[in-house]
Steps between C-alpha positions, in 0.01 A plus 500: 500500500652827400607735809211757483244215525681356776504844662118513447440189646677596830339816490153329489616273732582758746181673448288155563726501817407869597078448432509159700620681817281792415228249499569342844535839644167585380361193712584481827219336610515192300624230655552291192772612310508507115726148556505395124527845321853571735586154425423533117718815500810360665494223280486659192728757681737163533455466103626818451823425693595209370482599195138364378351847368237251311368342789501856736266708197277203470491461933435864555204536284331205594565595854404888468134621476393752345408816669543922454831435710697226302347627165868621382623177626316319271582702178866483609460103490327539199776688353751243593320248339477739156862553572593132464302450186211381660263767407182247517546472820504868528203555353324260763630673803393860336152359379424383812616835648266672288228278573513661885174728526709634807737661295555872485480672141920596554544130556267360198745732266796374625432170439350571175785657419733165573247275381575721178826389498415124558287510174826671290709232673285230357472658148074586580510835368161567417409426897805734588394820253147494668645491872747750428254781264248431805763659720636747252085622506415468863794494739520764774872456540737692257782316591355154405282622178838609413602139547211372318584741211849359493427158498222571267723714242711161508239273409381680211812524376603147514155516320688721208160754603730831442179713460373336822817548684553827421143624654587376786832592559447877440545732636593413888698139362689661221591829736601311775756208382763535265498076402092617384596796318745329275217210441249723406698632265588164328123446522424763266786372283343180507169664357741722278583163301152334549357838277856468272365147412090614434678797285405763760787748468332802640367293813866359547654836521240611729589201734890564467478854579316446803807205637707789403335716755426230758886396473713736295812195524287308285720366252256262312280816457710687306630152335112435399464877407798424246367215315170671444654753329743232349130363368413820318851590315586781754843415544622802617278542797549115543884594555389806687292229804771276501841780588205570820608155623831559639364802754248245597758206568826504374514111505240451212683671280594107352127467454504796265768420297290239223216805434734778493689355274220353264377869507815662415536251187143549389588880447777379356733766747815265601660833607215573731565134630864563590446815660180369670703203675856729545246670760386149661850421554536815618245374771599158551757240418295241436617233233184454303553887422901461417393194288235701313750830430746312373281262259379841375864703456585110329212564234612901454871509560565102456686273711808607679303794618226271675811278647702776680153566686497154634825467541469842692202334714678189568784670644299705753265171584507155395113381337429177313254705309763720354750235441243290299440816294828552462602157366218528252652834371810321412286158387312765238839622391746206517473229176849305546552222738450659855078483408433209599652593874368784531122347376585220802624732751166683397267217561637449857432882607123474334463215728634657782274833457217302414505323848544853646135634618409896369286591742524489876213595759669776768257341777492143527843435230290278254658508144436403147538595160160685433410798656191493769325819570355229805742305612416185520638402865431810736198639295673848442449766258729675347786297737629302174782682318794429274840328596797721377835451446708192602218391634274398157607737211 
């Protein structure tokens, strides 16, 4: 059992501890002592100890009733047993909770609120979204419709209901956490690309402005904002989104790279190209944008020009990336004998940068070649960003 479980259980131990001699205080004048419920509690207290956390849950529920003063007890154990991946179980000590007609309205939400859980535990989302939009409507506690909202806002988008989350996120969600604020953003993205597809420029835009303003560091805004002018032959203000990307996060410029260069050749400006990726270096030393200078100085000024830049790059920092370029520079060039080595020293760095992953999450460290506006581990947005350098370029 993971420590904070363990901690929990001790805690609710302690507090089964505290409302048992609470209780025989209350009763002086009983002569029969509550025998089996003390005897119930130090043996599932003697569970705990040795090491039997199982056994103690199961002991202390069975041993516990229910009343207004072991009420948090109960959704504690219930917790535990959510906690260990027994969310079933969970629901049947909070159903039967709610089942009290004894309990208070602050109560009935609090267990609504963790029988809400159980249900997104167990994959039963529809019974979740009605337990959680029932408290979002009625509760009289900010603190936990604010929880409801939260837990709600993550259902629907596990749902892929952007819309849906969005409505219920804003304002108070959206103003008050940072993690929200970059999600709503990529939720308007996501509807950005869902109009893209049904040929809905003008509705797109409209969504990708707005991310803008909910999260000006949204990269995948701007990225989005390019390719629908990319769609209509507006190159130049294509270019124009894309040079916006660096102030926004200097470590997408790799992402940028592809378009920018697609656009540039499109207008058929390979001078604007050099001068446009001078300035990214200018900005960065990243490989990918190295690699791409000197394939286009190779094209304009030819060969030797293109290798003193890597040469130049490979000097300051060693990169696989570069090297591989490099060697295929001198592959393009060379037609004697040394070919065939240098296409066989070539086929081992592929393989070696091919194994490398591109993009790394900055939260939980997972990595792979495609980029993940989600990740895929941790659930982040926006988290997922390229691997520079020695690292994957």
């Amino acid at each position: 059992m993971p420590d904070a479980l363990l901690l929990s259980l001790l805690l609710a131990a302690v507090a089964i501890g505290w409302w048992l001699g609470r209780r025989e205080r209350s009763k002086p004048s009983d002569p029969v002592p509550s025998t089996r419920l003390a005897r119930d509690y130090f043996v599932g207290l003697d569970y705990l100890l040795n090491d039997q956390q199982d056994r103690a849950i199961e002991t202390f529920v069975a041993a516990l009733e229910v009343n207004s003063d072991t009420i948090e007890i109960h959704i504690t154990l219930g917790n535990l047993f959510r906690g260990r991946g027994e969310a079933d179980r969970a629901v049947k000590i909070h159903q039967n909770l709610l089942a009290r007609p004894t309990l208070l309205a602050a109560q009935s939400e609090r267990v609504q609120l963790e029988l809400a859980r159980d249900f997104l535990a167990l994959g039963l989302l529809d019974r979740a979204e009605r337990l959680l939009h029932t408290l979002v409507r009625d509760s009289q506690d900010d603190e936990r419709r604010l929880a409801a909202k939260r837990l709600l806002v993550d259902l629907l988008e596990r749902e892929g209901e952007w819309q849906a989350a969005l409505e219920v996120a804003q304002p108070q969600l959206i103003r008050q956490s940072d993690e929200i604020r970059r999600a709503a953003a990529h939720w308007l993205c996501q509807l950005a690309e869902q109009e893209r597809f049904d040929v809905s420029p003008g509705l797109a835009r409209k969504h990708l402005r707005r991310a803008l303003t909910i999260d000006p560091r949204c990269v995948r805004a701007n990225l989005l904002l390019a390719t629908l002018e990319h769609d209509t032959g507006h190159y130049r203000q294509e270019i124009r989104l894309l040079d916006r990307i660096p102030e926004q996060d200097v470590a997408f410029i790799p992402t940028l790279l592809e378009p920018l260069s697609t656009a540039y050749r499109l207008l058929d400006d390979e001078e604007g190209l050099i001068r446009h990726l001078h300035q990214l270096l200018d900005r960065t030393p990243a490989t990918s944008v190295i690699i791409r200078l000197a394939e286009a100085l190779r094209l304009r000024e030819g060969s030797p020009v293109a290798v003193a830049l890597i040469r130049e790059q490979l000097t300051r920092e060693s990169s696989l990336g570069a090297l591989d370029y490099l060697m295929d520079v001198y592959r393009q060039d060379d037609t004697g004998d040394s070919l065939e080595r240098l296409e066989l020293l070539q086929q081992h760095t592929r393989t070696l940068l091919k194994a490398l992953p591109r993009h790394r999450c900055r939260r939980c460290g997972f990595s792979g070649d495609p980029l993940h506006w989600q990740c895929p581990r941790c659930r982040s947005w926006g988290t997922t960003k390229p691997i520079t350098g020695i690292e994957g370029e």
